[in-house]
PDB file of N, CA, C and O in Angstrom:
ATOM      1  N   UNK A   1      27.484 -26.760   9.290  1.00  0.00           N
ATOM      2  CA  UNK A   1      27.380 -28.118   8.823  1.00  0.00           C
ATOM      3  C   UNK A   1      26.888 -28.964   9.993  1.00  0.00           C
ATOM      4  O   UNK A   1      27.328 -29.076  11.137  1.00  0.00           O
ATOM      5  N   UNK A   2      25.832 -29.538   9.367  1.00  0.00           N
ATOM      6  CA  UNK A   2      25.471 -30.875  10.773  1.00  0.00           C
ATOM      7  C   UNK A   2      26.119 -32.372  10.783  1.00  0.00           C
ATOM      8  O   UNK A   2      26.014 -33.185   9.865  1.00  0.00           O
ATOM      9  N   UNK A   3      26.456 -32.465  11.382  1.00  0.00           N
ATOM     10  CA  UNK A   3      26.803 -34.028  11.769  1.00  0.00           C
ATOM     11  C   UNK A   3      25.717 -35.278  12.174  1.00  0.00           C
ATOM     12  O   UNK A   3      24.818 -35.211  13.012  1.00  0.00           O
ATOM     13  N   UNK A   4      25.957 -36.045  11.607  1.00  0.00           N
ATOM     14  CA  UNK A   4      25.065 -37.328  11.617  1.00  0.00           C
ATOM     15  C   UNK A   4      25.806 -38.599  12.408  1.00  0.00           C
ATOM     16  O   UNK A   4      27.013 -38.837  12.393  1.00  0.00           O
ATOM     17  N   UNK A   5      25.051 -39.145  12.915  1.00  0.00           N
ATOM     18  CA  UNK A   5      25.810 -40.640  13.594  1.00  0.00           C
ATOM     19  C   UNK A   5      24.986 -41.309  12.322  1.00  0.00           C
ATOM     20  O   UNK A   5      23.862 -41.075  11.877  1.00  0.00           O
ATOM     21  N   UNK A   6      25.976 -42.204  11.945  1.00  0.00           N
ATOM     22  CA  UNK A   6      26.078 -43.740  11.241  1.00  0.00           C
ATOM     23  C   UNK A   6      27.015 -45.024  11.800  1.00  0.00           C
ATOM     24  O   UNK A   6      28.139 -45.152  12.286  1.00  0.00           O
ATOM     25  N   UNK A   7      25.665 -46.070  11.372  1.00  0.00           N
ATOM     26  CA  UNK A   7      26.778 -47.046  11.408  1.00  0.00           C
ATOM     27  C   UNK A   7      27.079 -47.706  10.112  1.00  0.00           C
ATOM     28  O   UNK A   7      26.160 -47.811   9.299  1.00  0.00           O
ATOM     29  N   UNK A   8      28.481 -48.249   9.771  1.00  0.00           N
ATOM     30  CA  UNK A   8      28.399 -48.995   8.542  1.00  0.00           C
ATOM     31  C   UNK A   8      29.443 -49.954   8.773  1.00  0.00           C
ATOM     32  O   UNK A   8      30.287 -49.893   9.668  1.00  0.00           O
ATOM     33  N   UNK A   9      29.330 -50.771   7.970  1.00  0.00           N
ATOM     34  CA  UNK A   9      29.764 -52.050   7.784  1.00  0.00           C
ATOM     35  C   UNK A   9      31.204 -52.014   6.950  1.00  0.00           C
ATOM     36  O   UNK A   9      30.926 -51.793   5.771  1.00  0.00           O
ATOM     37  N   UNK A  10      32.678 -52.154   7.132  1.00  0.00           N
ATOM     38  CA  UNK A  10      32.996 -52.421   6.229  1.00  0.00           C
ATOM     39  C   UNK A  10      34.438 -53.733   6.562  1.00  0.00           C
ATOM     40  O   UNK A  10      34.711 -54.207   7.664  1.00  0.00           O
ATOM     41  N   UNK A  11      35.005 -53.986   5.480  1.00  0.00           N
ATOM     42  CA  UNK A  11      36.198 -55.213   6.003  1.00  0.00           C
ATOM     43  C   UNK A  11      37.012 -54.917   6.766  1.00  0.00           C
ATOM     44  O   UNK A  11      37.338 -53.731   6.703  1.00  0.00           O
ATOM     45  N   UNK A  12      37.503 -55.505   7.492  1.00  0.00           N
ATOM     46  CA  UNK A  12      38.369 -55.244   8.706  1.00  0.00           C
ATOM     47  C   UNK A  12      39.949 -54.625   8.318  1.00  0.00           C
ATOM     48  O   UNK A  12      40.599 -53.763   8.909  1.00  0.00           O
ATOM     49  N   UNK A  13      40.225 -55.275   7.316  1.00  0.00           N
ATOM     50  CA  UNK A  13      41.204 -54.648   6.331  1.00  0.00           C
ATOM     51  C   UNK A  13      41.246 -53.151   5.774  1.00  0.00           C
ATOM     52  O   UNK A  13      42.117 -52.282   5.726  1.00  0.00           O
ATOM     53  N   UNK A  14      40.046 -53.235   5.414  1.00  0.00           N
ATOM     54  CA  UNK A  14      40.145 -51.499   4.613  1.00  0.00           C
ATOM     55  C   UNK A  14      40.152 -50.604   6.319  1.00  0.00           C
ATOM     56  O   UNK A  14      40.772 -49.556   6.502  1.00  0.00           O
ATOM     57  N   UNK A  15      39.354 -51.289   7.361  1.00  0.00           N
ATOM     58  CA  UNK A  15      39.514 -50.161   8.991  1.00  0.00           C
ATOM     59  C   UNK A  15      40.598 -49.834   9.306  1.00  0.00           C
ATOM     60  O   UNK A  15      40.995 -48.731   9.680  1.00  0.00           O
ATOM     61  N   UNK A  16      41.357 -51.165   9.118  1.00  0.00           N
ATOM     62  CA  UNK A  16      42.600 -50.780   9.706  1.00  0.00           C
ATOM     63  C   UNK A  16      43.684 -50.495   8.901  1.00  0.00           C
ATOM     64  O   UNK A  16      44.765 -50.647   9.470  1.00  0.00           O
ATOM     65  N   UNK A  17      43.734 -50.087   7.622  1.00  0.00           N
ATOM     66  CA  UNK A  17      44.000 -49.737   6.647  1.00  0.00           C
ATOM     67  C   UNK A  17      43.772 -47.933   7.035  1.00  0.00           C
ATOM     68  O   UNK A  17      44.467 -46.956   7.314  1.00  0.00           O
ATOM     69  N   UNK A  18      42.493 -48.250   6.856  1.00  0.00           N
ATOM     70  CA  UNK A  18      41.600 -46.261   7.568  1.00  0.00           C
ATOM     71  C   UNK A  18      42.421 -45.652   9.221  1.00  0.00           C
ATOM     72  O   UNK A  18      43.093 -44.663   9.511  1.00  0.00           O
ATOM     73  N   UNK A  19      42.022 -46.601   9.825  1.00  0.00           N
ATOM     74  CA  UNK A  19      42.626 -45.931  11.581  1.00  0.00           C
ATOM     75  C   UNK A  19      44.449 -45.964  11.130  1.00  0.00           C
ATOM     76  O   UNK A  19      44.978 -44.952  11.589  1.00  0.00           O
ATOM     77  N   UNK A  20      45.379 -46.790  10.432  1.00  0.00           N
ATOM     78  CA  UNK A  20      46.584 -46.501  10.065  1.00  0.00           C
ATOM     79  C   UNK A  20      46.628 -45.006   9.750  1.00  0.00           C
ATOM     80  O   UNK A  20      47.047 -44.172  10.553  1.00  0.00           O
ATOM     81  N   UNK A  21      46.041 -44.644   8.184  1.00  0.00           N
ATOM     82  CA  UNK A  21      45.778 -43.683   7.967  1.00  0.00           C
ATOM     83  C   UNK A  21      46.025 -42.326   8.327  1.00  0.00           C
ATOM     84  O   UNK A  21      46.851 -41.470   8.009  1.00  0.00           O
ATOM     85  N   UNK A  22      44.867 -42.417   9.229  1.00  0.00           N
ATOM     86  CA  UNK A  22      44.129 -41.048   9.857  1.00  0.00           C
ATOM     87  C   UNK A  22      44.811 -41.144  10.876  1.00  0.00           C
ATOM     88  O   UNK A  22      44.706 -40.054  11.438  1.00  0.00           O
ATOM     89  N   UNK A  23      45.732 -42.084  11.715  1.00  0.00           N
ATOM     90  CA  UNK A  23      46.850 -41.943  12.727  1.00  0.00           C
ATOM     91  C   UNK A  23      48.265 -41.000  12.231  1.00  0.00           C
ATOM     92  O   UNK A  23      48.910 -40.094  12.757  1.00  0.00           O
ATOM     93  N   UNK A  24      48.329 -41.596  11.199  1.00  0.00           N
ATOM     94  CA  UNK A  24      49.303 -40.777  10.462  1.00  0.00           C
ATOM     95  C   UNK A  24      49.109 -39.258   9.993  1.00  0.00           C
ATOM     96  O   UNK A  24      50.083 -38.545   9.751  1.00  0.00           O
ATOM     97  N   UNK A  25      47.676 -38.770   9.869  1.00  0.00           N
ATOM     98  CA  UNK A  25      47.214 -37.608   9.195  1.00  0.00           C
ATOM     99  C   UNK A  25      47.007 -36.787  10.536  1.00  0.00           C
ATOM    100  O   UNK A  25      46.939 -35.561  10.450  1.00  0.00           O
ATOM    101  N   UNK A  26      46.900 -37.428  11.814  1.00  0.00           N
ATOM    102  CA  UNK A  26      46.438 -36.539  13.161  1.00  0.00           C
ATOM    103  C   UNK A  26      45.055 -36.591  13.456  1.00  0.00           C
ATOM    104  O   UNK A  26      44.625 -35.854  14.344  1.00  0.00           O
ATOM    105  N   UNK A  27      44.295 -37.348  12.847  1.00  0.00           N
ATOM    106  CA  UNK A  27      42.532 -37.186  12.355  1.00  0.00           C
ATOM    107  C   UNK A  27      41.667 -38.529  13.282  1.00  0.00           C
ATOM    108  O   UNK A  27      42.156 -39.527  13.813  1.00  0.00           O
ATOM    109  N   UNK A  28      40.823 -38.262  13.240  1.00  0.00           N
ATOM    110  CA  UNK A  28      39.726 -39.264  13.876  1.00  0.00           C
ATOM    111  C   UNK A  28      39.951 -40.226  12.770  1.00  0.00           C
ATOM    112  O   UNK A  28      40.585 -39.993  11.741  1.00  0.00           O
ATOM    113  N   UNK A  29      39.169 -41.689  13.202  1.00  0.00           N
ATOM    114  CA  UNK A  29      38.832 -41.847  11.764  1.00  0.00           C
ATOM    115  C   UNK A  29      37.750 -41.769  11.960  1.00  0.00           C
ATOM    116  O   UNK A  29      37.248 -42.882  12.118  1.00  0.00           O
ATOM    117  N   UNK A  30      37.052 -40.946  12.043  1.00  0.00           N
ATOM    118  CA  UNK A  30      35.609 -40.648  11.966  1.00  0.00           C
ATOM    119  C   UNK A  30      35.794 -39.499  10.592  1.00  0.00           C
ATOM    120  O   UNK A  30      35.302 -39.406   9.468  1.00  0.00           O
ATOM    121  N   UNK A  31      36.921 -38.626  11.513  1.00  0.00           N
ATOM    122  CA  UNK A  31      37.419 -37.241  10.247  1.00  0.00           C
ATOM    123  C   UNK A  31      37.718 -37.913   8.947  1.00  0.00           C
ATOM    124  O   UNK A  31      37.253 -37.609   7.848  1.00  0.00           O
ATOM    125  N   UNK A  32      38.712 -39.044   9.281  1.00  0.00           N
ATOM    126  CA  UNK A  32      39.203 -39.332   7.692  1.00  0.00           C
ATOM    127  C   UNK A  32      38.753 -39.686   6.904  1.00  0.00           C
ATOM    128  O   UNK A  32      38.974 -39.429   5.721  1.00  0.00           O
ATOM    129  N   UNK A  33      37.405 -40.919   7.722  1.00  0.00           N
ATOM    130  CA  UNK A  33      36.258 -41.345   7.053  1.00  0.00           C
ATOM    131  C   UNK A  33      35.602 -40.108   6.289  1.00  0.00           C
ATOM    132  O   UNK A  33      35.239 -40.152   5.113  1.00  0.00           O
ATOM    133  N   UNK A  34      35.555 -39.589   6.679  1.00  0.00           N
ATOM    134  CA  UNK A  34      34.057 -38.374   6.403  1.00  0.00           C
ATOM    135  C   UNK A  34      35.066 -37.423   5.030  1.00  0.00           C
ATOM    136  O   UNK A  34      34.352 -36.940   4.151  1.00  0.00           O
ATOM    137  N   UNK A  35      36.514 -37.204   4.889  1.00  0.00           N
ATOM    138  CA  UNK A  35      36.785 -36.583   4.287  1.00  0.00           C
ATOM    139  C   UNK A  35      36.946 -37.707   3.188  1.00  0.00           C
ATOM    140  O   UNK A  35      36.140 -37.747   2.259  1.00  0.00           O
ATOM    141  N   UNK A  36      37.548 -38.241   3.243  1.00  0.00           N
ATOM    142  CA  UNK A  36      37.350 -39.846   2.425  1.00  0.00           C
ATOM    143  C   UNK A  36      36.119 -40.292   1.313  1.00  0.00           C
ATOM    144  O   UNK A  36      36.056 -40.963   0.283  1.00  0.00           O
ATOM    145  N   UNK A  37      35.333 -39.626   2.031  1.00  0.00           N
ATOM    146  CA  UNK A  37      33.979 -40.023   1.340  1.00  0.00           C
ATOM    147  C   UNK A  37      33.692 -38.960   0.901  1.00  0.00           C
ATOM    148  O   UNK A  37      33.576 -38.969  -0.325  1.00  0.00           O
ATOM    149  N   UNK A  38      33.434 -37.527   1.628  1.00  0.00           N
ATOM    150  CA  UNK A  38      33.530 -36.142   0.294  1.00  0.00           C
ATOM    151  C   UNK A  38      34.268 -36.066  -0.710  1.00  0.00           C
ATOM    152  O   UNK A  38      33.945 -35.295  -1.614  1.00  0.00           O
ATOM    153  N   UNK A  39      35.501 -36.884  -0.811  1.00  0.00           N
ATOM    154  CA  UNK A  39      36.201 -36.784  -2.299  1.00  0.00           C
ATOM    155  C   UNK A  39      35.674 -37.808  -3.278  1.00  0.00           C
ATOM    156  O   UNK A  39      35.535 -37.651  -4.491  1.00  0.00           O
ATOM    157  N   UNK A  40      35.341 -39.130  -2.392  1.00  0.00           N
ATOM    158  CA  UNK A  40      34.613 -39.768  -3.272  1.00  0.00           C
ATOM    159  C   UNK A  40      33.580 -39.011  -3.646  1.00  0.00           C
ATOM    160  O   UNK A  40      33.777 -38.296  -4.628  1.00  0.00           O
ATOM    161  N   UNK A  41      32.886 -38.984  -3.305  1.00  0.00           N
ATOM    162  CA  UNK A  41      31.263 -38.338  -3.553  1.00  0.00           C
ATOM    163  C   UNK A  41      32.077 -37.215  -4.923  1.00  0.00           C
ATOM    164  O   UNK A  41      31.809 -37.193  -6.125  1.00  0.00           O
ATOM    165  N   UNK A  42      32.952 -36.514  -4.264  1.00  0.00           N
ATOM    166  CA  UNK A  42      33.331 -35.448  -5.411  1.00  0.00           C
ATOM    167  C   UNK A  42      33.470 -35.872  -6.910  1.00  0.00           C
ATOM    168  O   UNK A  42      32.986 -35.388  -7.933  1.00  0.00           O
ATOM    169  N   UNK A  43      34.175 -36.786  -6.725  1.00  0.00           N
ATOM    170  CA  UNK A  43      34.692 -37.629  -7.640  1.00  0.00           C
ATOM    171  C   UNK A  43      33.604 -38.381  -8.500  1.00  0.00           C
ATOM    172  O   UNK A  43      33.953 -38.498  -9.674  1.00  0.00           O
ATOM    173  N   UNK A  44      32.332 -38.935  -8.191  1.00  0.00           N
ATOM    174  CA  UNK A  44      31.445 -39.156  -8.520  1.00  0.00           C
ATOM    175  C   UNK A  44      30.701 -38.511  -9.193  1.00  0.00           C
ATOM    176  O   UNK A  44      30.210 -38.769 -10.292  1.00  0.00           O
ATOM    177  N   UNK A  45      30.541 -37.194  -8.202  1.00  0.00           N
ATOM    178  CA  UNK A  45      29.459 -35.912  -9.528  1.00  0.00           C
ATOM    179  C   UNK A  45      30.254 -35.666 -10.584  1.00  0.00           C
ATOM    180  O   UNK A  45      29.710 -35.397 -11.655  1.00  0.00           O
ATOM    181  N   UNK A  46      31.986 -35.717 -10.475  1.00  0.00           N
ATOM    182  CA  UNK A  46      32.207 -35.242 -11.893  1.00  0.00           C
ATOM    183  C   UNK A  46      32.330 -36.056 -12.854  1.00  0.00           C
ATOM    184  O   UNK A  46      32.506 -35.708 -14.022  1.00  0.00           O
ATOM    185  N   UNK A  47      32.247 -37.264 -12.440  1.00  0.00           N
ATOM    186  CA  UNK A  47      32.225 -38.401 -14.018  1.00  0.00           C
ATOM    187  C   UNK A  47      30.537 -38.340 -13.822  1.00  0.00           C
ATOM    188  O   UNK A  47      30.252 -37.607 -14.769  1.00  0.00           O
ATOM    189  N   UNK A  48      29.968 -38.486 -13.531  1.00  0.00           N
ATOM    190  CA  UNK A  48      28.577 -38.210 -13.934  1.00  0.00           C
ATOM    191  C   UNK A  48      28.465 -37.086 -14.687  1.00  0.00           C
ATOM    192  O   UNK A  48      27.883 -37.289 -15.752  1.00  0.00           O
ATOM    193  N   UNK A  49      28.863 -35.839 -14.478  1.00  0.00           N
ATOM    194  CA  UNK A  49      28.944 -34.449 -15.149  1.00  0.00           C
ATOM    195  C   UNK A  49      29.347 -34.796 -16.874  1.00  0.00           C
ATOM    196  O   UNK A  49      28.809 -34.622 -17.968  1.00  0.00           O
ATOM    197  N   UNK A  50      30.448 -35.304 -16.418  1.00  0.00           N
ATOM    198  CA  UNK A  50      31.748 -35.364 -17.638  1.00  0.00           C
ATOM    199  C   UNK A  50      30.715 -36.487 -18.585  1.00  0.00           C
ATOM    200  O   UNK A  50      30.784 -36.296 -19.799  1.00  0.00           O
ATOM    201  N   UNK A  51      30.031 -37.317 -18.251  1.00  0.00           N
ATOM    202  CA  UNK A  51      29.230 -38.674 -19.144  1.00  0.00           C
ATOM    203  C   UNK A  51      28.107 -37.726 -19.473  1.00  0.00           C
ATOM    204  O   UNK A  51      27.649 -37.991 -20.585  1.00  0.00           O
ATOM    205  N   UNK A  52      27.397 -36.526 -18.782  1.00  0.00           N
ATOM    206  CA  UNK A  52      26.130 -36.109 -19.133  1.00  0.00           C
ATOM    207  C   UNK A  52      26.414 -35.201 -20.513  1.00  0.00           C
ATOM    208  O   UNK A  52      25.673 -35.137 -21.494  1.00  0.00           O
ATOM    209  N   UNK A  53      27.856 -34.427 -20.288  1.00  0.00           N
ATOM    210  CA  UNK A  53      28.442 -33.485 -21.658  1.00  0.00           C
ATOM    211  C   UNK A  53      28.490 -34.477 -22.409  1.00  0.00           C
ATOM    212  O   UNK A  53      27.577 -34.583 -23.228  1.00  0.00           O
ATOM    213  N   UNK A  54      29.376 -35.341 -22.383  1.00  0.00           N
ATOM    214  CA  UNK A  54      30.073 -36.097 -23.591  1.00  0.00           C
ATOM    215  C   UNK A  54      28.795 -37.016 -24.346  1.00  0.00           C
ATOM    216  O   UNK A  54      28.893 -37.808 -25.284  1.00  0.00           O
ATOM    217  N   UNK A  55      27.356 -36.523 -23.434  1.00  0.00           N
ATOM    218  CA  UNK A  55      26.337 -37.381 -24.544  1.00  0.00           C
ATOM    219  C   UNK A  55      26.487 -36.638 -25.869  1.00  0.00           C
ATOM    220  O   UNK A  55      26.476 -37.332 -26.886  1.00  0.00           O
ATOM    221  N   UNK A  56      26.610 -35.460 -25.976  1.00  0.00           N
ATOM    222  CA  UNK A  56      26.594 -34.934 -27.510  1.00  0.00           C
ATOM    223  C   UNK A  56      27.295 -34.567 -28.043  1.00  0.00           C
ATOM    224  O   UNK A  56      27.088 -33.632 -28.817  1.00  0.00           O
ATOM    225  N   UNK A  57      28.675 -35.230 -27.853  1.00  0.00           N
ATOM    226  CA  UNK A  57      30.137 -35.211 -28.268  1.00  0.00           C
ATOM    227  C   UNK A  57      29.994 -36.728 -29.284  1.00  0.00           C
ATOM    228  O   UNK A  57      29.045 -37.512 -29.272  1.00  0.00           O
ATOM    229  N   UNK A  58      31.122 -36.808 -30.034  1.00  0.00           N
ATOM    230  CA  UNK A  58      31.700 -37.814 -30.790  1.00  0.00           C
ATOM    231  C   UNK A  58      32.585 -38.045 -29.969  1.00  0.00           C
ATOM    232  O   UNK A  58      33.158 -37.326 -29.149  1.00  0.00           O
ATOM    233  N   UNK A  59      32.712 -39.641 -30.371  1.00  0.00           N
ATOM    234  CA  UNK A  59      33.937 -40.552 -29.300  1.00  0.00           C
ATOM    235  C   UNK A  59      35.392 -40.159 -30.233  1.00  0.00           C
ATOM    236  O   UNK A  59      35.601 -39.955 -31.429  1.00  0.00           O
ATOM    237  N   UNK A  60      36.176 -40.175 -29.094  1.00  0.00           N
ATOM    238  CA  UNK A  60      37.488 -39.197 -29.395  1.00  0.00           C
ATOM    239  C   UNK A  60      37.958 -40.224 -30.058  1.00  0.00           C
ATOM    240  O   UNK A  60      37.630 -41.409 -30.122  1.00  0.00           O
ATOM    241  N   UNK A  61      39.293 -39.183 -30.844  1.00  0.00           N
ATOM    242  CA  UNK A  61      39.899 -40.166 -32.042  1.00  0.00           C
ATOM    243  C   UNK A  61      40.917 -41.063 -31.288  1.00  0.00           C
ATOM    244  O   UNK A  61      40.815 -41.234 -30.073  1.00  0.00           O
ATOM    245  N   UNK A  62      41.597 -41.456 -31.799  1.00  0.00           N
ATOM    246  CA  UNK A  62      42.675 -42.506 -31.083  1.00  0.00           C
ATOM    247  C   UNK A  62      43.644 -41.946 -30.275  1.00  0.00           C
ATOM    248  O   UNK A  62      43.889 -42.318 -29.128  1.00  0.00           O
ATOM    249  N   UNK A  63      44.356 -40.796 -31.039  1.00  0.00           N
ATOM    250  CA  UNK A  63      45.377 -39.818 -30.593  1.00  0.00           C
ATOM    251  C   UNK A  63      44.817 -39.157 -29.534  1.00  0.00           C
ATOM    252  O   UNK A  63      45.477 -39.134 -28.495  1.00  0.00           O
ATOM    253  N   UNK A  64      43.337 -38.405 -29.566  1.00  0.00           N
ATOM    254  CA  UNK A  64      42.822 -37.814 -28.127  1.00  0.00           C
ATOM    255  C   UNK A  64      42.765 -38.716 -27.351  1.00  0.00           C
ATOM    256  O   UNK A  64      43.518 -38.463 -26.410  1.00  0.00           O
ATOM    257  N   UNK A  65      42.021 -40.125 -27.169  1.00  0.00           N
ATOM    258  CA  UNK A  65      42.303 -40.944 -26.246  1.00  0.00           C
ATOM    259  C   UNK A  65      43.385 -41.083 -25.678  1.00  0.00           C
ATOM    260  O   UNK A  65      43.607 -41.264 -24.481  1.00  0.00           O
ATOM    261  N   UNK A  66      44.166 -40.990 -26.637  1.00  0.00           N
ATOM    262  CA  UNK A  66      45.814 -41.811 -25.826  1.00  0.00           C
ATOM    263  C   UNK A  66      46.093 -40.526 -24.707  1.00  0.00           C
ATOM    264  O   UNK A  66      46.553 -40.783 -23.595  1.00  0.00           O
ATOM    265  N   UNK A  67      45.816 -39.346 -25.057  1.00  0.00           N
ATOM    266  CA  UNK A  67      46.181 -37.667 -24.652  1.00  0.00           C
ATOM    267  C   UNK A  67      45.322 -38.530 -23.151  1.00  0.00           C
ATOM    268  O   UNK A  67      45.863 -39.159 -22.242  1.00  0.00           O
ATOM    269  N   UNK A  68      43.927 -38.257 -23.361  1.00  0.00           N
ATOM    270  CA  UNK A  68      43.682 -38.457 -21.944  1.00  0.00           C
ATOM    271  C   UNK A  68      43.944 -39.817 -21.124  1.00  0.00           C
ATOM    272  O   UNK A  68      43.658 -39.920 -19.932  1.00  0.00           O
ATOM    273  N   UNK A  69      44.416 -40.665 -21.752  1.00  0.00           N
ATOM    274  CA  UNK A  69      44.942 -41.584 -20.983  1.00  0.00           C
ATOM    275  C   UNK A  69      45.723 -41.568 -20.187  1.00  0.00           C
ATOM    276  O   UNK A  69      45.617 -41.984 -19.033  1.00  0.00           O
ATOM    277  N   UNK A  70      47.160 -40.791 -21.001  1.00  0.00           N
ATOM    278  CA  UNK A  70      48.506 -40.759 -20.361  1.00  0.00           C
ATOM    279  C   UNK A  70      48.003 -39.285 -19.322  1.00  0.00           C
ATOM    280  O   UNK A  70      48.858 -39.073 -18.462  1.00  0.00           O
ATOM    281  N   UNK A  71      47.042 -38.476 -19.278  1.00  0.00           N
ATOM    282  CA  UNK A  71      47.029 -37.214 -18.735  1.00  0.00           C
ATOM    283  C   UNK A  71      46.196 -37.901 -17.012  1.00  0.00           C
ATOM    284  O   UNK A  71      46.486 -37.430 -15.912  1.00  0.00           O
ATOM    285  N   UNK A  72      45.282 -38.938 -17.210  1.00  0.00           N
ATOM    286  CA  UNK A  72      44.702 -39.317 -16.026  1.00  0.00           C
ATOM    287  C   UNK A  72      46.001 -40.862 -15.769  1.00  0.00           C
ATOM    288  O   UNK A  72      46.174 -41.555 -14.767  1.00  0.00           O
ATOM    289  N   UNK A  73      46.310 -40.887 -16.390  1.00  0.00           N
ATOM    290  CA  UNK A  73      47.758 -41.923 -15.173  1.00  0.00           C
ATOM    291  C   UNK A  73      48.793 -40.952 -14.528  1.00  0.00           C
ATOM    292  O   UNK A  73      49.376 -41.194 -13.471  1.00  0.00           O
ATOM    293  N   UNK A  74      48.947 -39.896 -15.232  1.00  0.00           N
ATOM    294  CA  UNK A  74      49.883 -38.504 -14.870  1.00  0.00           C
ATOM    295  C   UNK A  74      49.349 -38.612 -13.304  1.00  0.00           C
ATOM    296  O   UNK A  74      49.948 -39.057 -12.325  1.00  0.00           O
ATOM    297  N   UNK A  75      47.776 -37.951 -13.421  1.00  0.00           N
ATOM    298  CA  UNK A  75      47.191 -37.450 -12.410  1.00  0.00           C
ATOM    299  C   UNK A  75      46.613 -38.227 -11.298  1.00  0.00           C
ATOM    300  O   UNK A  75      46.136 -37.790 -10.251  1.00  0.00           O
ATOM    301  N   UNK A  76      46.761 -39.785 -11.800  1.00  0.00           N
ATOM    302  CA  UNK A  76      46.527 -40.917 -10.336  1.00  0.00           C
ATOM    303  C   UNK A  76      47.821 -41.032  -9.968  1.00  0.00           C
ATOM    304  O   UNK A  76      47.959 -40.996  -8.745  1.00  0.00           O
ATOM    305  N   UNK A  77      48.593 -41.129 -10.446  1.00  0.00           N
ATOM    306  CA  UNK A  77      49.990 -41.410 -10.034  1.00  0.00           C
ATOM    307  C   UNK A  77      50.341 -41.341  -8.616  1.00  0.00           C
ATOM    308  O   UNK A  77      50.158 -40.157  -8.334  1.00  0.00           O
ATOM    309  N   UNK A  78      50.781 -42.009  -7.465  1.00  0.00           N
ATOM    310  CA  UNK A  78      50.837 -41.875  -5.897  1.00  0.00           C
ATOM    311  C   UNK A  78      51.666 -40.752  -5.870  1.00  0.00           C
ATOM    312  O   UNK A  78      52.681 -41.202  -6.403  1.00  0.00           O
ATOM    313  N   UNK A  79      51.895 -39.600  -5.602  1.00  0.00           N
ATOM    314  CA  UNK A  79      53.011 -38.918  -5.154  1.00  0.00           C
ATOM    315  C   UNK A  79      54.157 -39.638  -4.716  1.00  0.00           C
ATOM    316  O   UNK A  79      53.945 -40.478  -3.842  1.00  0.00           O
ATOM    317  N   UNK A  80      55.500 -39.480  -5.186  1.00  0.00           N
ATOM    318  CA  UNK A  80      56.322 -39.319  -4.364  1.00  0.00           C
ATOM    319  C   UNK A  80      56.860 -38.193  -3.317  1.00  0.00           C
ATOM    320  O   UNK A  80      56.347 -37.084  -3.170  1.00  0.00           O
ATOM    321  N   UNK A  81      57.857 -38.634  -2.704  1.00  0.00           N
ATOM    322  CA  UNK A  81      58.839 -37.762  -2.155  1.00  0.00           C
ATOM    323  C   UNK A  81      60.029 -37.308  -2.550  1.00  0.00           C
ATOM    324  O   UNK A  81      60.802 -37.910  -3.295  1.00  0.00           O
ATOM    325  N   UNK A  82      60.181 -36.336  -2.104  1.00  0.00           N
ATOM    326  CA  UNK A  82      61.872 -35.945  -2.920  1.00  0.00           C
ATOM    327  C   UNK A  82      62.687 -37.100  -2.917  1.00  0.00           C
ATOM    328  O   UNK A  82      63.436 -37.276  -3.878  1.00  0.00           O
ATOM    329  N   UNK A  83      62.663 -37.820  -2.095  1.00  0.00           N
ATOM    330  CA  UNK A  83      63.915 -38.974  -1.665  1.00  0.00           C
ATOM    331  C   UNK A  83      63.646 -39.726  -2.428  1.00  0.00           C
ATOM    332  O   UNK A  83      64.507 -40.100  -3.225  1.00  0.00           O
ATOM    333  N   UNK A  84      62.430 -40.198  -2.469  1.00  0.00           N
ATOM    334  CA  UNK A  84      61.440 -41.604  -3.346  1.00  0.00           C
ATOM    335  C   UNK A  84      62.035 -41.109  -5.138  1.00  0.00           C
ATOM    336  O   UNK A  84      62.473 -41.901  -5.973  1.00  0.00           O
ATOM    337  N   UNK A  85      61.869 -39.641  -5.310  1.00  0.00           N
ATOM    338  CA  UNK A  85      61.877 -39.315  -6.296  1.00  0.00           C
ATOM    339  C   UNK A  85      63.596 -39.700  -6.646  1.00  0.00           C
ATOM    340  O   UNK A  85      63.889 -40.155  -7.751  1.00  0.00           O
ATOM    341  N   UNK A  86      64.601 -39.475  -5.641  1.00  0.00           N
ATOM    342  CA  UNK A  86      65.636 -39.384  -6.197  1.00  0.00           C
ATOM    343  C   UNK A  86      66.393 -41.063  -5.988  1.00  0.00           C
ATOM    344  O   UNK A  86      67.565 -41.189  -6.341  1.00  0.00           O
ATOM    345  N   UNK A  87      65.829 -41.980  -5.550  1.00  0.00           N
ATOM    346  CA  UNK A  87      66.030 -42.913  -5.764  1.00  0.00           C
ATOM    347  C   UNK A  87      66.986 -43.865  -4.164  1.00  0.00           C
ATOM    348  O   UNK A  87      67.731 -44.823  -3.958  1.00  0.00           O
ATOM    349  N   UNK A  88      66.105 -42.491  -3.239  1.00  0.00           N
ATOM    350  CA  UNK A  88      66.849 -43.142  -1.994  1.00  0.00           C
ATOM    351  C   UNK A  88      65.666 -44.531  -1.345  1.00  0.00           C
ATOM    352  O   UNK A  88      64.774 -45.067  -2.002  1.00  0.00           O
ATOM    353  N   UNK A  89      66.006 -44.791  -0.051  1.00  0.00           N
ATOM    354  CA  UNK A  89      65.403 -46.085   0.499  1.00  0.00           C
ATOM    355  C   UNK A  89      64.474 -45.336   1.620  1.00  0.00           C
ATOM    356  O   UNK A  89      63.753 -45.998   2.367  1.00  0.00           O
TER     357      UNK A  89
END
């Protein structure tokens, strides 16, 4: 894999939001940046994917909607922790 220098622009908030981060993860934020943005990017080809199938699909009934609704809040959901989970501080 090659590496590229960039520069980019972004709010001072989301940086230090990012260098918090990637302090916490052990990582550059050059690393966290860069992995940060391969999931985006990931994340991107597959709703593009998922919109290119569903051109020759019918729009789901009410009941399938609701299915994938509650199945992608399941799956954004922040993780907890065991503790978080059990209702400690």
């Amino acid at each position: 894999m090659s590496l590229e220098r960039v520069t980019i622009t972004i709010p001072s908030e989301t940086l230090d939001a990012a260098k918090s981060a990637a302090e916490r993860e052990g990582l550059s934020v050059s690393a966290w940046l860069s992995r940060a943005a391969e999931h985006a990017a990931k994340i991107e080809a597959g709703l593009a994917a998922a919109e290119e199938a569903m051109v020759d699909l019918d729009p789901p009934t009410p009941d399938e909607q609701a299915w994938v609704d509650a199945v992608m809040a399941d799956a954004t959901r922040p993780e907890r922790s065991d503790e978080q989970a059990r209702g400690a501080a």
